[in-house]
FILUMPA-396570 format. One record per residue: residue in one letter; x, y, z of N, C-alpha, C in turn. Coordinates in steps of 0.05 Angstrom, whole numbers, plus 5000, padded with zeros to 4 digits. Layout:
# residues N
(kolvex "A",(X,Y,Z),(X,Y,Z),(X,Y,Z));
...
***
This chain:
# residues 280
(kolvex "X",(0800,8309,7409),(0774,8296,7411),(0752,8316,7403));
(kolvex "X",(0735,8315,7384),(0704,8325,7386),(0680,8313,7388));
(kolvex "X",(0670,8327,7412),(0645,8315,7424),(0623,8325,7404));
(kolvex "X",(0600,8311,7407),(0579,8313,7395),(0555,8298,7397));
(kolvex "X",(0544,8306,7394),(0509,8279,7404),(0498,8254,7376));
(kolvex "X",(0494,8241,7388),(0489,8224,7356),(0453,8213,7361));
(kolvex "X",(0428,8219,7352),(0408,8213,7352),(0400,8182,7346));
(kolvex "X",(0388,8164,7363),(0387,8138,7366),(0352,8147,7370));
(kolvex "X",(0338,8141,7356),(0308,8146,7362),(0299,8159,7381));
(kolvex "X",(0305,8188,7375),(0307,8203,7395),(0321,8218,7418));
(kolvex "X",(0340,8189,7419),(0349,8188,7447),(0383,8204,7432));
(kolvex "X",(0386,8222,7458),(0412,8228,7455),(0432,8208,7467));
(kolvex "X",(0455,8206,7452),(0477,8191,7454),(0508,8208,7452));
(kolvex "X",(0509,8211,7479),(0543,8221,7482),(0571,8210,7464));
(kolvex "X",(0585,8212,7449),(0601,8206,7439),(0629,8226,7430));
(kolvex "X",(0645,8210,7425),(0675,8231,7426),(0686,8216,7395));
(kolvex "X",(0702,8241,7379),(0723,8220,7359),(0744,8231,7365));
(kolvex "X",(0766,8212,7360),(0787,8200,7367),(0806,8208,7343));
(kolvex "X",(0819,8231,7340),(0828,8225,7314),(0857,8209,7305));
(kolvex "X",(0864,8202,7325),(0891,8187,7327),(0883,8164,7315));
(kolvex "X",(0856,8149,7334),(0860,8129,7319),(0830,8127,7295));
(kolvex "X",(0817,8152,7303),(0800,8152,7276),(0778,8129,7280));
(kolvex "X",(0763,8136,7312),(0744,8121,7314),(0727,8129,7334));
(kolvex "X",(0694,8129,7331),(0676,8149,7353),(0676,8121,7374));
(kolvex "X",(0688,8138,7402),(0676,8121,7429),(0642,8143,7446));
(kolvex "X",(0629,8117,7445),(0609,8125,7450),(0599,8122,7487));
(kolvex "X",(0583,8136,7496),(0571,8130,7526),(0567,8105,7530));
(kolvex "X",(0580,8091,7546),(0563,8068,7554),(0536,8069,7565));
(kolvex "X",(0535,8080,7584),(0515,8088,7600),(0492,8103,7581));
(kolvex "X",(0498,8115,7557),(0473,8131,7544),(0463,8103,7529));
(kolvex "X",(0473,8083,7510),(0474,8063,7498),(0458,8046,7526));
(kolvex "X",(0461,8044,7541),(0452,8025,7573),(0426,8032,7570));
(kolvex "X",(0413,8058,7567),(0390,8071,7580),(0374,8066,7553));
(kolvex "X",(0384,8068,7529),(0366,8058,7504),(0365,8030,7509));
(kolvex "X",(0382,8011,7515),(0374,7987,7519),(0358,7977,7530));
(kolvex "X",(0351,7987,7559),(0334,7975,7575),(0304,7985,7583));
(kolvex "X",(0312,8015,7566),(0290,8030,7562),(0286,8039,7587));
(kolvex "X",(0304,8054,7599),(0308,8070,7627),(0305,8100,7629));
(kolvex "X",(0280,8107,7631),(0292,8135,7624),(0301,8153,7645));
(kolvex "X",(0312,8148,7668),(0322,8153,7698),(0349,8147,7692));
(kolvex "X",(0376,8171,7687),(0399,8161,7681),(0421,8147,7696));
(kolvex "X",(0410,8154,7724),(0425,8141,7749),(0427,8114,7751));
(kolvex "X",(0391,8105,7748),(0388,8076,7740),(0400,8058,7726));
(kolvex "X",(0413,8074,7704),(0413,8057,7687),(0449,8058,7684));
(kolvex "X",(0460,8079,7705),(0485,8083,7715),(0491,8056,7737));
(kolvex "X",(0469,8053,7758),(0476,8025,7769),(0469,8003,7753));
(kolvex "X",(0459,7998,7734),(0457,7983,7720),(0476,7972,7705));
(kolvex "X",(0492,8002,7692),(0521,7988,7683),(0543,7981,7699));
(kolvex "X",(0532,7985,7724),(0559,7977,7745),(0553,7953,7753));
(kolvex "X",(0535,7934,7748),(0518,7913,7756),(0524,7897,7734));
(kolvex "X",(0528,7912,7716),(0542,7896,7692),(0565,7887,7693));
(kolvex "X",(0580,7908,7697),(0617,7914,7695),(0621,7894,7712));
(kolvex "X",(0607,7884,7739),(0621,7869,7755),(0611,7850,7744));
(kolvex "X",(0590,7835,7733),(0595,7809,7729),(0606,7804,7709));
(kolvex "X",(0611,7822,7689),(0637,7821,7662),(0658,7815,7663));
(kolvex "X",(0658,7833,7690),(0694,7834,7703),(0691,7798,7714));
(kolvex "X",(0674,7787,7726),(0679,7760,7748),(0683,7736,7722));
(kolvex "X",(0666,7749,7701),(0671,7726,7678),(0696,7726,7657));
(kolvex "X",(0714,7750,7666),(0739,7753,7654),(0734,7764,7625));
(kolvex "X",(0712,7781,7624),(0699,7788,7599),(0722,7808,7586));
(kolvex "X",(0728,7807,7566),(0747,7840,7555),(0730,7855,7550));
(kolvex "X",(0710,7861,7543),(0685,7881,7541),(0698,7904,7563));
(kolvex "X",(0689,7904,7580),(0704,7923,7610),(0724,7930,7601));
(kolvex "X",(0741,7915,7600),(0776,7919,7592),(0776,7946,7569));
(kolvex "X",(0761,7932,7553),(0763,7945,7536),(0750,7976,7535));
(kolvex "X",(0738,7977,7557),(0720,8006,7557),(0736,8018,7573));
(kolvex "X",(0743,8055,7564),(0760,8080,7571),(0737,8094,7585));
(kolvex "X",(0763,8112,7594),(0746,8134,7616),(0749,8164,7595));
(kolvex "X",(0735,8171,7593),(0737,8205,7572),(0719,8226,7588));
(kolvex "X",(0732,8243,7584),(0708,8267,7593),(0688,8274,7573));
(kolvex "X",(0673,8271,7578),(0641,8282,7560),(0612,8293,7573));
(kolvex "X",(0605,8312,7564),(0592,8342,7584),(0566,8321,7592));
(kolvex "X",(0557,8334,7605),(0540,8322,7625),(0506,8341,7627));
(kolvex "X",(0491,8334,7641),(0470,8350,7642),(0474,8384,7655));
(kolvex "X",(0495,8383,7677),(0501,8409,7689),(0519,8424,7665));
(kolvex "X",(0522,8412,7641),(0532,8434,7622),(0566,8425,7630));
(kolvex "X",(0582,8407,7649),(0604,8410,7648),(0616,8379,7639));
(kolvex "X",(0639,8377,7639),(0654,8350,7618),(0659,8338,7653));
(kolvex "X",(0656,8312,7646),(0663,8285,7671),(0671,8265,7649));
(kolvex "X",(0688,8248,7675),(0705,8219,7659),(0673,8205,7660));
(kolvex "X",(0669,8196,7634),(0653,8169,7633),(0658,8150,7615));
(kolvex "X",(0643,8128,7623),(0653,8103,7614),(0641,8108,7582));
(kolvex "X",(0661,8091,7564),(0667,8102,7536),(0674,8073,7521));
(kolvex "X",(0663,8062,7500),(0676,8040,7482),(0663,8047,7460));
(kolvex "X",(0689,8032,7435),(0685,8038,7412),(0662,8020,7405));
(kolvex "X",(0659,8025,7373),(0636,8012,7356),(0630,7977,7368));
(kolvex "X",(0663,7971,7365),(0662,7943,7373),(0656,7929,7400));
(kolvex "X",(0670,7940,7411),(0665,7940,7447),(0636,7941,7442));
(kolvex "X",(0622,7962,7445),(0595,7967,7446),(0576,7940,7431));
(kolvex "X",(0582,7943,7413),(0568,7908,7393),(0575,7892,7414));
(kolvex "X",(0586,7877,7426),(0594,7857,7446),(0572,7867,7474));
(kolvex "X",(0583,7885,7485),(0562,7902,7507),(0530,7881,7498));
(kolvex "X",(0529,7900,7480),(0499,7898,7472),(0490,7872,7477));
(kolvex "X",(0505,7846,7473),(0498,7820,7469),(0493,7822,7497));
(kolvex "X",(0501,7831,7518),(0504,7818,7540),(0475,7832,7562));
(kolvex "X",(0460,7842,7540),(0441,7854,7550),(0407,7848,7540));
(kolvex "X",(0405,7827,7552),(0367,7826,7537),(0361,7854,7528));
(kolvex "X",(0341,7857,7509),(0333,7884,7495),(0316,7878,7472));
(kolvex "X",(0301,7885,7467),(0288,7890,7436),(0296,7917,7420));
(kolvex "X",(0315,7920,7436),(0325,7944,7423),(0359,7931,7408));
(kolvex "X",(0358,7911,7415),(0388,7901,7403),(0401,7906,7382));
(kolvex "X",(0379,7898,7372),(0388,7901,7334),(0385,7927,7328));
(kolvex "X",(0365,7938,7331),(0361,7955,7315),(0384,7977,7323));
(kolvex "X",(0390,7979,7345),(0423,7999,7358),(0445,7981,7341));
(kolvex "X",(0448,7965,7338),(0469,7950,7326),(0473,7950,7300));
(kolvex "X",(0441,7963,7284),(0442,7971,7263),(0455,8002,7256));
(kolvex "X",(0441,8022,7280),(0448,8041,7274),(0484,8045,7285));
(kolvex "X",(0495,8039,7296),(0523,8032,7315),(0539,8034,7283));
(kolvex "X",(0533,8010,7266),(0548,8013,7239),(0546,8032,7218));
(kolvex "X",(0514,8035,7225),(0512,8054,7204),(0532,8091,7210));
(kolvex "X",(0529,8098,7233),(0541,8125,7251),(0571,8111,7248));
(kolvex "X",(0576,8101,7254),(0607,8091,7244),(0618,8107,7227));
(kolvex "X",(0605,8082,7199),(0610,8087,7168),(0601,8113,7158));
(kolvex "X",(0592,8129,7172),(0579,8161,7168),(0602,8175,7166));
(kolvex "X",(0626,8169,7196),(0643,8182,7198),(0669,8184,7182));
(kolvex "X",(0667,8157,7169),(0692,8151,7149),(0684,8170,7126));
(kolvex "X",(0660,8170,7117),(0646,8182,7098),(0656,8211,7090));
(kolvex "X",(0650,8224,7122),(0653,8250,7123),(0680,8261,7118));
(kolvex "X",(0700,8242,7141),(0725,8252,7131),(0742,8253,7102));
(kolvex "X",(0729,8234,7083),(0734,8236,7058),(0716,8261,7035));
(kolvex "X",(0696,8267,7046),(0685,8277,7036),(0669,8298,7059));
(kolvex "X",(0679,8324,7067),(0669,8339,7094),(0640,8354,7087));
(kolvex "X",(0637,8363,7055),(0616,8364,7052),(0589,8354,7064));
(kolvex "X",(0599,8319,7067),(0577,8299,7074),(0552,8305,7092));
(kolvex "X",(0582,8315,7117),(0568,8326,7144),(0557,8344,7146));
(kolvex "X",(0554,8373,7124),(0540,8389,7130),(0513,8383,7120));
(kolvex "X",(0515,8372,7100),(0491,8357,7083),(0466,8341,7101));
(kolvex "X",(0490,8330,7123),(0469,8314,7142),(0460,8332,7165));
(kolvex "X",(0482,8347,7172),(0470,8367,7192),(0442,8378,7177));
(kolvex "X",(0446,8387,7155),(0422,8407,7145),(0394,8389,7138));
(kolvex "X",(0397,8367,7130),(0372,8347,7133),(0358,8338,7166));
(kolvex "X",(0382,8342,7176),(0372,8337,7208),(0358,8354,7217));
(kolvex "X",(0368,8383,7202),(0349,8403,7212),(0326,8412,7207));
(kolvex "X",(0329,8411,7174),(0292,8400,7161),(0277,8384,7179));
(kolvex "X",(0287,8365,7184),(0262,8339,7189),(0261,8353,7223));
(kolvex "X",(0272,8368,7238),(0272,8379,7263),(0252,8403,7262));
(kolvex "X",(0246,8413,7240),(0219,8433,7224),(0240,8457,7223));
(kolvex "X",(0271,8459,7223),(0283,8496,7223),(0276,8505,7198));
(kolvex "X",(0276,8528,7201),(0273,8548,7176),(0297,8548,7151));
(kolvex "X",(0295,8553,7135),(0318,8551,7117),(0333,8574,7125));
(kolvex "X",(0325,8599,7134),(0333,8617,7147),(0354,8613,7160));
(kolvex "X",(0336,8598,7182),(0353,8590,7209),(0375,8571,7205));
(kolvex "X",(0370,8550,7185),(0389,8536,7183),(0420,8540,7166));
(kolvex "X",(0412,8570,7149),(0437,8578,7135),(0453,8596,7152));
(kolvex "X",(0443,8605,7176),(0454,8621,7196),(0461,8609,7218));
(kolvex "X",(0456,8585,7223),(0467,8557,7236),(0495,8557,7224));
(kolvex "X",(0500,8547,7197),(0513,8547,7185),(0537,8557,7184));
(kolvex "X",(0532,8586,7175),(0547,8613,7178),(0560,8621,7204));
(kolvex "X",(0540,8614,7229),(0551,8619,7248),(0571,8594,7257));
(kolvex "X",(0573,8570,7247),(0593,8543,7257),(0617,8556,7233));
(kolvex "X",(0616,8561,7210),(0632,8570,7194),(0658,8599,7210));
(kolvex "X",(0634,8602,7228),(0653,8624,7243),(0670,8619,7268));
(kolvex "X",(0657,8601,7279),(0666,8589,7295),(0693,8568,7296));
(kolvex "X",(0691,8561,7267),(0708,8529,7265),(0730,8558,7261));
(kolvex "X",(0733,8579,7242),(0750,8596,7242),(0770,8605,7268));
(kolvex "X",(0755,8613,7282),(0768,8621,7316),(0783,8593,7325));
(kolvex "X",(0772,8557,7321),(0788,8548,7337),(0810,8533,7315));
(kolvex "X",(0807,8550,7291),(0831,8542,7286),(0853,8564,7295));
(kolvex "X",(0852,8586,7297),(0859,8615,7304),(0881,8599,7340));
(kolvex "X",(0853,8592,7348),(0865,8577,7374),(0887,8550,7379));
(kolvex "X",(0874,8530,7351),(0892,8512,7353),(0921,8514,7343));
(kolvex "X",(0922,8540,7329),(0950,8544,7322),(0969,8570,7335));
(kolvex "X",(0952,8575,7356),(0972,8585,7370),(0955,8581,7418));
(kolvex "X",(0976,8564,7409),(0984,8546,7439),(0954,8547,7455));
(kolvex "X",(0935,8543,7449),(0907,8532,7460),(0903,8504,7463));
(kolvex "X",(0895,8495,7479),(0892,8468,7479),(0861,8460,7472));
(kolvex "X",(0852,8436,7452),(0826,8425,7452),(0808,8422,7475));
(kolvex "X",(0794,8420,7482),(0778,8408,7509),(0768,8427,7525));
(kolvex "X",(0780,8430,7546),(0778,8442,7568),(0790,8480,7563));
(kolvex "X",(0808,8479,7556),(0816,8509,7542),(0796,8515,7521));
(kolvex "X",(0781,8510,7508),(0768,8512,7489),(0739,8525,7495));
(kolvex "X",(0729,8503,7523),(0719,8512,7536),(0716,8538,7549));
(kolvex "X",(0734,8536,7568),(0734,8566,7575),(0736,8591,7569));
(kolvex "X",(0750,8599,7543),(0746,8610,7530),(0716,8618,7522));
(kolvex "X",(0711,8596,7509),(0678,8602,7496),(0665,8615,7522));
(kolvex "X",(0669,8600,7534),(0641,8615,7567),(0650,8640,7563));
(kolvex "X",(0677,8660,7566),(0686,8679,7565),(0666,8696,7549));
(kolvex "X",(0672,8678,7526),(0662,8697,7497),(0625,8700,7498));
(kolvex "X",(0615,8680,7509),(0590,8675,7514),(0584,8697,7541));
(kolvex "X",(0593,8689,7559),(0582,8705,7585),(0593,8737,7575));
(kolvex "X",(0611,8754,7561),(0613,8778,7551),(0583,8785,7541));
(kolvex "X",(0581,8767,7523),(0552,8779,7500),(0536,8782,7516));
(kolvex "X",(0516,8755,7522),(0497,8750,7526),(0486,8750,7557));
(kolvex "X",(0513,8753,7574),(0517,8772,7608),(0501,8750,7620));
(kolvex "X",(0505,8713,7609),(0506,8696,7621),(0526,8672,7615));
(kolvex "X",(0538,8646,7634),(0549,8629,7615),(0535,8612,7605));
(kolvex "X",(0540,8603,7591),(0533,8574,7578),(0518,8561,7587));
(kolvex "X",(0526,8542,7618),(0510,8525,7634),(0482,8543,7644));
(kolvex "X",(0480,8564,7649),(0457,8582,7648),(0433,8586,7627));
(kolvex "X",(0449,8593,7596),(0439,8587,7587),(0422,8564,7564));
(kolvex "X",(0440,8545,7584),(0424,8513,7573),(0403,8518,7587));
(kolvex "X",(0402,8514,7616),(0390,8514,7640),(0367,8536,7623));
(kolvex "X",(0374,8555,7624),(0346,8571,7615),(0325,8564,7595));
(kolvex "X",(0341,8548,7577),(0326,8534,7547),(0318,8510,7558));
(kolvex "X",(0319,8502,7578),(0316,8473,7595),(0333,8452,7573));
(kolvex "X",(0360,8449,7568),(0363,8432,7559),(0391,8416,7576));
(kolvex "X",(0384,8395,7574),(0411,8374,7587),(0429,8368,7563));
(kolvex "X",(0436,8352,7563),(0457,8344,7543),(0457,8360,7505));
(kolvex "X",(0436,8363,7499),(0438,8383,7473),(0458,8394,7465));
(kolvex "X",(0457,8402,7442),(0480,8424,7439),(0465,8448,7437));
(kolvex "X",(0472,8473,7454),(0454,8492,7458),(0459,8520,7434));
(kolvex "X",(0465,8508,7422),(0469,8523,7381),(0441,8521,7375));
(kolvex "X",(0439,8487,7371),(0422,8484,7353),(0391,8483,7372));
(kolvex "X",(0396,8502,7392),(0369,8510,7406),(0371,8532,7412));
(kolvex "X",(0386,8555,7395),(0390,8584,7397),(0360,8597,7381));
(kolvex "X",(0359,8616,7381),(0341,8637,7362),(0353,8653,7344));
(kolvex "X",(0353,8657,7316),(0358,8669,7296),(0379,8687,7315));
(kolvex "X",(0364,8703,7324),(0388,8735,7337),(0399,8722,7351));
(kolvex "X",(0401,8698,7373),(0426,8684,7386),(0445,8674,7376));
(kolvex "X",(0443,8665,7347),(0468,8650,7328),(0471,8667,7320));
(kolvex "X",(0458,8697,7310),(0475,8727,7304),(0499,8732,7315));
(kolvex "X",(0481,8748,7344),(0503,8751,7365),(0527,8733,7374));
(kolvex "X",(0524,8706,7380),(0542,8688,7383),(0568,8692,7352));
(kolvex "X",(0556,8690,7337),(0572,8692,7314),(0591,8724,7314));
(kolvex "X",(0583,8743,7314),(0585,8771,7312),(0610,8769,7343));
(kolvex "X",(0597,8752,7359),(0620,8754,7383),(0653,8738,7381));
(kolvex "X",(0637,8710,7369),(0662,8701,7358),(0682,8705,7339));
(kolvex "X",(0670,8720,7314),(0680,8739,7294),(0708,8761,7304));
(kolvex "X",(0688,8779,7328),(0708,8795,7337),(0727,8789,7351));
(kolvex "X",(0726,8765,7363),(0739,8754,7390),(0772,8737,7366));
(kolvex "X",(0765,8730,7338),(0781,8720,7325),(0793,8742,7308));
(kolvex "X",(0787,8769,7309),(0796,8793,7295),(0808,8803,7313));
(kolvex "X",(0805,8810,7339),(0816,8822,7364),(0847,8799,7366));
(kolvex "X",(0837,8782,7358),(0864,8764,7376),(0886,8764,7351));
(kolvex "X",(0874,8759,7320),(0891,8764,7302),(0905,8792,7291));
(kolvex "X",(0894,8810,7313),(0908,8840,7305),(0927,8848,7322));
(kolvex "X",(0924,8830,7350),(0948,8828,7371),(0968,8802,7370));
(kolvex "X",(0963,8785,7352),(0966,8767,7353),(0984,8745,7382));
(kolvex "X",(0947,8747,7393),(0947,8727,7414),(0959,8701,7413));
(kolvex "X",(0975,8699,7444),(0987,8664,7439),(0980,8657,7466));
(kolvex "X",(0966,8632,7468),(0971,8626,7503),(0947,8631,7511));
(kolvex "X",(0929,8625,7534),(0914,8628,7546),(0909,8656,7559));
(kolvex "X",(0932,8667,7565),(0930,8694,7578),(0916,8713,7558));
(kolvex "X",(0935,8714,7531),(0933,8736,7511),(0892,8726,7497));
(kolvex "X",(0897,8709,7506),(0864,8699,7487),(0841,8696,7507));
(kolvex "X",(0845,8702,7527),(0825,8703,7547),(0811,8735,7542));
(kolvex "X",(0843,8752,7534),(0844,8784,7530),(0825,8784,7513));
(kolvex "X",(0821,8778,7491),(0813,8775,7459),(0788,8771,7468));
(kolvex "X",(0779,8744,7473),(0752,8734,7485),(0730,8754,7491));
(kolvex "X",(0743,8776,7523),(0733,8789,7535),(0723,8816,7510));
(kolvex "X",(0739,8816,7510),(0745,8841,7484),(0717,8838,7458));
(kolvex "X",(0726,8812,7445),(0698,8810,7423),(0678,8806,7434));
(kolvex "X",(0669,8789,7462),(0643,8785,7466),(0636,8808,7483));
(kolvex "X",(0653,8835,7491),(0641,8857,7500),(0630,8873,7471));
(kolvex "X",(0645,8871,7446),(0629,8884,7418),(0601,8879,7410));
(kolvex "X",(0598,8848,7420),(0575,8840,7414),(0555,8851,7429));
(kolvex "X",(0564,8854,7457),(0550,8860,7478),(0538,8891,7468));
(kolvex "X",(0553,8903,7460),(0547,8932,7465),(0518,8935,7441));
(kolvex "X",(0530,8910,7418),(0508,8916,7397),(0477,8902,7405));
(kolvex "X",(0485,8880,7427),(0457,8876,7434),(0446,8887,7457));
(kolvex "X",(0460,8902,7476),(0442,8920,7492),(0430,8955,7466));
(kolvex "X",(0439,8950,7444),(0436,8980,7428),(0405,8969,7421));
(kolvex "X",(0406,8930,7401),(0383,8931,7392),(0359,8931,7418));
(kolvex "X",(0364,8912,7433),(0345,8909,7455),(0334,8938,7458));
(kolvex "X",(0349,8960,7465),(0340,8986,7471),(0316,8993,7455));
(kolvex "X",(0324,8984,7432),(0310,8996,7413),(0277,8990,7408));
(kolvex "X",(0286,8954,7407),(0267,8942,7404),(0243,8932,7431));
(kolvex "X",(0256,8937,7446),(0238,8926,7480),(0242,8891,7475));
(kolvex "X",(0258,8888,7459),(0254,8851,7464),(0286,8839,7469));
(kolvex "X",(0279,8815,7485),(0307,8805,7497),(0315,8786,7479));
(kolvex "X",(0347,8790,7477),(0360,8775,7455),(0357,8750,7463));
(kolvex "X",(0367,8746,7493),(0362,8716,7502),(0347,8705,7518));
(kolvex "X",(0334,8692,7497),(0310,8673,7515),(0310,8646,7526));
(kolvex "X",(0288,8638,7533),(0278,8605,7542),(0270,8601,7510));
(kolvex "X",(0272,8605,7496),(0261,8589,7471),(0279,8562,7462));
(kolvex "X",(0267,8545,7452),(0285,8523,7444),(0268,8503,7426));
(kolvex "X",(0277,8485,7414),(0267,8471,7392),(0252,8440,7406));
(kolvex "X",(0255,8440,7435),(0251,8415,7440),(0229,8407,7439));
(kolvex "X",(0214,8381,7426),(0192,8366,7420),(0179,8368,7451));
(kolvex "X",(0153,8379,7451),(0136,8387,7474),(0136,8359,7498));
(kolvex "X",(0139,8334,7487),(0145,8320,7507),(0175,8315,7518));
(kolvex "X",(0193,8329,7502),(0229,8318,7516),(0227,8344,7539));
(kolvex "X",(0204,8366,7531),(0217,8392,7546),(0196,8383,7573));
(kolvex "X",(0181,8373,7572),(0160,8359,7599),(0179,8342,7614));
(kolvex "X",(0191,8328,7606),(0218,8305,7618),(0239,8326,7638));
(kolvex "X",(0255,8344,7613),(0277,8363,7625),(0265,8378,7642));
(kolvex "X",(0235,8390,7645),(0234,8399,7673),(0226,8378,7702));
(kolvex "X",(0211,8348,7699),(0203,8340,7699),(0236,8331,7721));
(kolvex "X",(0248,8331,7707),(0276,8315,7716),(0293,8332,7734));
(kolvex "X",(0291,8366,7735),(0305,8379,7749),(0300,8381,7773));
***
């Protein structure tokens, strides 16, 4: 499975693909809260349970048809939530007054057909990543070192997926490893510091944070290919190992410079970041 966020006017939308059967299941509950125009996620959590049961009393397959997946959450960690594909979701939607109907129903096909796109042609996606990030105002800078640093990254989990790592949750921990070495916090900390909930907290790093992050992951996939790590044990070793290299190079610059590699800085539009504190 890879998780990832999919932009609905604004609004983030949780989603997973599937590569078995080669199809994105998306949040119910994030899809719920664009519908009704909720911006209280709990609300709009009893809301889909308020649904589910009268779906379920009308013998609806909609329900039936919706899975339980883990997908990360605002505390930065993965929970089972309710999940249906393209189609499921189109059906959902009917069953929900909205003036937002169509226009999700438009975009639902269009993010679909994005993904068939991509897999035929992988180019596609970086193409769209990098327009996403224009119109988001990044630097061309920033965005070729975005780049460079996922280029480094996708390296390590293949390093991982081919010797006995599991997707998901191993993948996870690891990273925090490699993260809390460098940067001498984890992950969920450093969302929390950038104030962000659901984001991906990459693409709200600072130039020297996708350095370092990169420079950590680099070593952490050179350390493990010179021992050649297998298993969780041997790559936890590795982990600790590259994101202490990184470490050492960013307590050298900091020294140097009096400024901290990691900050509260982040890209969020001055009213999403009024909300995320607004909401804590």
């Amino acid at each position: 499975m890879n998780n990832e966020l999919a932009i609905f006017e604004k609004h983030a939308i949780r989603r997973t693909y599937d590569k078995k059967t080669e199809m994105w299941f998306f949040s119910v509950v994030d899809i719920i809260q664009v519908l009704t125009q909720q911006p209280d996620y709990q609300t709009a959590r009893k809301y889909w349970n308020k649904l589910k049961n009268r779906l379920n009393k009308e013998e609806s397959q909609s329900v039936t048809n919706c899975h339980q997946l883990k997908l990360p959450a605002a505390d930065g960690k993965s929970y089972l939530t309710d999940v249906a594909n393209v189609k499921t979701i189109l059906r959902l939607v009917q069953s929900i007054p909205s003036p937002k109907a169509e226009p999700i129903k438009l975009w639902l096909a269009k993010v679909g057909y994005e993904r068939i796109q991509e897999i035929e042609d992988p180019v596609l996606s970086l193409e769209r990543a990098r327009e996403m990030w224009k119109k988001h105002g990044r630097s061309e800078k920033w965005i070729q070192q975005r780049m460079t640093g996922q280029e480094t990254r996708n390296k390590l989990t293949d390093y991982w997926a081919n010797h006995d790592i599991e997707e998901g949750q191993e993948y996870a921990i690891l990273t925090n490893i490699i993260h809390q070495e460098w940067s001498d916090v984890t992950v969920s900390s450093h969302k929390s510091l950038k104030k962000l909930a659901t984001q991906n907290l990459r693409d709200h790093m600072t130039e020297a944070e996708l350095i370092f992050t990169a420079l950590a992951e680099l070593s952490t996939r050179q350390v493990a290919e010179s021992v050649e790590a297998i298993g969780m044990a041997e790559n936890k070793v590795a982990a600790k190992t590259g994101g202490s290299i990184a470490r050492k190079a960013r307590l050298e610059l900091e020294g140097k410079t009096g400024k901290q590699i990691v900050t509260g800085e982040n890209y969020l539009p001055p009213s999403d970041e009024k909300k995320q504190i607004d909401n804590q």
